[in-house]
N, C-alpha and C positions, 0 to 999 in steps of 0.2 A: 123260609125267613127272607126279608125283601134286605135287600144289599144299603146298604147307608154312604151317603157324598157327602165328601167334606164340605161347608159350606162355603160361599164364594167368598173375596176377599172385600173387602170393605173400601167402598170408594174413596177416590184419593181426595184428600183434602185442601181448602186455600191453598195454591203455592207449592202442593207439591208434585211431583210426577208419579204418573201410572206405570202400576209394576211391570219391569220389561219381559220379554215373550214366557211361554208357555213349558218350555221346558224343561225340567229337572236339572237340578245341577248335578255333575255327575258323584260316582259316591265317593269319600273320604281317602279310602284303601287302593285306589287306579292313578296311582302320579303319571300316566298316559295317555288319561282321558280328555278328550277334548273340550273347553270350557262350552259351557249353554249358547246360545245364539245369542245376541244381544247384551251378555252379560261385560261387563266392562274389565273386569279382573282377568288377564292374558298371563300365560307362563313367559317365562325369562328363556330365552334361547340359551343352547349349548354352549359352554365356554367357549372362546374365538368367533364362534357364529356370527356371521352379520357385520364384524367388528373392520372396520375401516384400517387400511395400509397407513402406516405414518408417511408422509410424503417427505420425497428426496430433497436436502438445499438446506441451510439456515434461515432463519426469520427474516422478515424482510426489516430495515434499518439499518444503520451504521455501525460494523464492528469496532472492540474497544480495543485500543494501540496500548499493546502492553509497553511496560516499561523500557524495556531492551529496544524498542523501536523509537520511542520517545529519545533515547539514549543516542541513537543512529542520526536522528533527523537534526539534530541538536548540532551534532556533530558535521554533517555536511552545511550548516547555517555555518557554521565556525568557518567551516573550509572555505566558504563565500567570502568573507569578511578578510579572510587570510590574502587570498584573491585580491582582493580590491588594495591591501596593504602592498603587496608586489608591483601593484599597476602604480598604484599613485607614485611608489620610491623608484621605480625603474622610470617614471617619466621624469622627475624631480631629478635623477640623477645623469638621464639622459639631455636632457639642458643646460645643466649645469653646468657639466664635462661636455659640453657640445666640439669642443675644439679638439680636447682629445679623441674624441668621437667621430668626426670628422676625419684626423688623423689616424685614426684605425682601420678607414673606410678606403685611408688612403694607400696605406701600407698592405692590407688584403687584397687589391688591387695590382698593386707592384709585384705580388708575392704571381701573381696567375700572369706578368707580363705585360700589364697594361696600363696606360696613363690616364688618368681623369683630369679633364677640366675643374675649375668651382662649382661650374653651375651642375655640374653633373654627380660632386661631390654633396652640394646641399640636395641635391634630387634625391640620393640615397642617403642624406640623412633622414628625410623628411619621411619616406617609403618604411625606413626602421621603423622611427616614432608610431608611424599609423600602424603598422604591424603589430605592436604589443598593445597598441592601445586596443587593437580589433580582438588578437591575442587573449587580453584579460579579462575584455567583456563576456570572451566567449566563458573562459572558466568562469568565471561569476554564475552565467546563465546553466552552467552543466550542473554547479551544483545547486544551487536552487532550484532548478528542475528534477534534479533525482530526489534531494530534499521531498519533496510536495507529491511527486508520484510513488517514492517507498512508503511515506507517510500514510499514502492512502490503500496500501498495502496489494502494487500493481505489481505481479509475478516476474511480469518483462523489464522491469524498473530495476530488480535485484542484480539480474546477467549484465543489464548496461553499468549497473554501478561499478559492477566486478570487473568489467573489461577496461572500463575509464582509468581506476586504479591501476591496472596492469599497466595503463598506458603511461600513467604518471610515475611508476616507481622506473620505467624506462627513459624516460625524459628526465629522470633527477639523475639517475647514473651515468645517463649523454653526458648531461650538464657541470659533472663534478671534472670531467676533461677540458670544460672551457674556463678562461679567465672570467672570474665573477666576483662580486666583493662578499666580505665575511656577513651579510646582513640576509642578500638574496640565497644565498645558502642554507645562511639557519633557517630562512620563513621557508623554502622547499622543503627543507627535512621533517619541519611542523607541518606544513602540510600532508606530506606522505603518512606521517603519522596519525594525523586525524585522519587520513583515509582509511588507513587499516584499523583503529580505533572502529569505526564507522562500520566498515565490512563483518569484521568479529560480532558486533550486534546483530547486525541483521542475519544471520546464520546463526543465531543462538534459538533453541529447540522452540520458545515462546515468539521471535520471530517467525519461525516459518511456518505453524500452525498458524500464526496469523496471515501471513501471504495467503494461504487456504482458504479462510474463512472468507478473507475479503474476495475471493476469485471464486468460491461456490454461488453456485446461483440460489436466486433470493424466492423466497417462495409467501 
């Protein structure tokens, strides 16, 4: 009995493609088996297989200032402003009182043994006046610069802010030992107050995850 072949496949038509290679696909029953050569339908790899590491860092862009730091920056802007109220009434007050002023310059003097001339008496007043005037700018510029660098949530920004504070809850307590009028008093106690206002936020748990995020590198 002579053997029978299937017939060949019927040429491809307009447009479309010839069927790809020659052999079999493999059978049904073998989820092991290797797909046909040519054929387009590939198995899916092993769970994990192949699968890409999530890379280290946050997204690249700007992190978002939670409230507590909104609360913080707010707060060192106050302290600025508080600043500039010190400055302006310490120089209004120091012109004003200029004779008294003069007169104190002159008795602190007397008090170490020594006599001053006028001109030497307006030399040290004049020396005072520029001191606080250099004085107040400076604090203006400390806090609007911790302002603007915790805002942006710079890790080294936090330790300078903390230690500024230190410095000022010691310069109020100096200062409660010298003669001063009831006004510059109470604007130091506000200030101290907004400072530690100030500090509390920025150690609050949503701060310092945000210090973090701002200081993880960007990816």
């Amino acid at each position: 009995m002579s053997a029978s072949f299937p017939p060949p496949p019927p040429p491809p038509g307009p447009g479309e493609e010839p069927p790809t290679g020659g052999s079999l696909p493999p059978p049904s029953g073998d989820p092991y088996a290797a797909p046909a050569p040519g054929n387009a339908q590939a198995y899916p790899p092993p769970s994990g297989y192949g699968a890409m590491p999530e890379q280290a860092g946050v997204p690249a862009g700007p992190v978002t200032r939670p409230p507590a730091m909104d609360r913080a920056v707010l707060l060192m802007r106050v302290g600025a402003v508080l600043s500039l109220l010190v400055l302006v009434l310490g120089l209004v007050t120091g012109l004003t009182q200029s004779v008294s002023t003069k007169r104190a310059i002159v008795d602190a003097a007397a008090k170490q043994g020594k006599t001053l001339t006028p001109n030497e008496v307006d030399s040290l007043f004049s020396v005072s006046i520029a001191s606080a005037v250099v004085l107040g700018i400076l604090g203006i510029g400390l806090w609007l610069w911790m302002a603007s660098a915790n805002g942006k949530g710079r890790s080294w920004a936090r330790i300078v802010a903390t230690i500024l504070f230190g410095l000022s809850v010691l310069v109020f307590l100096l200062g409660l030992s010298q003669t001063s009028s009831a006004g510059d008093r109470v604007l130091s106690l506000v200030s101290v107050l907004v400072g530690a206002a100030a500090i509390f936020f920025m150690y609050q748990k949503e701060s310092t995850a945000f210090y973090r995020a701002a200081s993880a590198p960007r990816v």
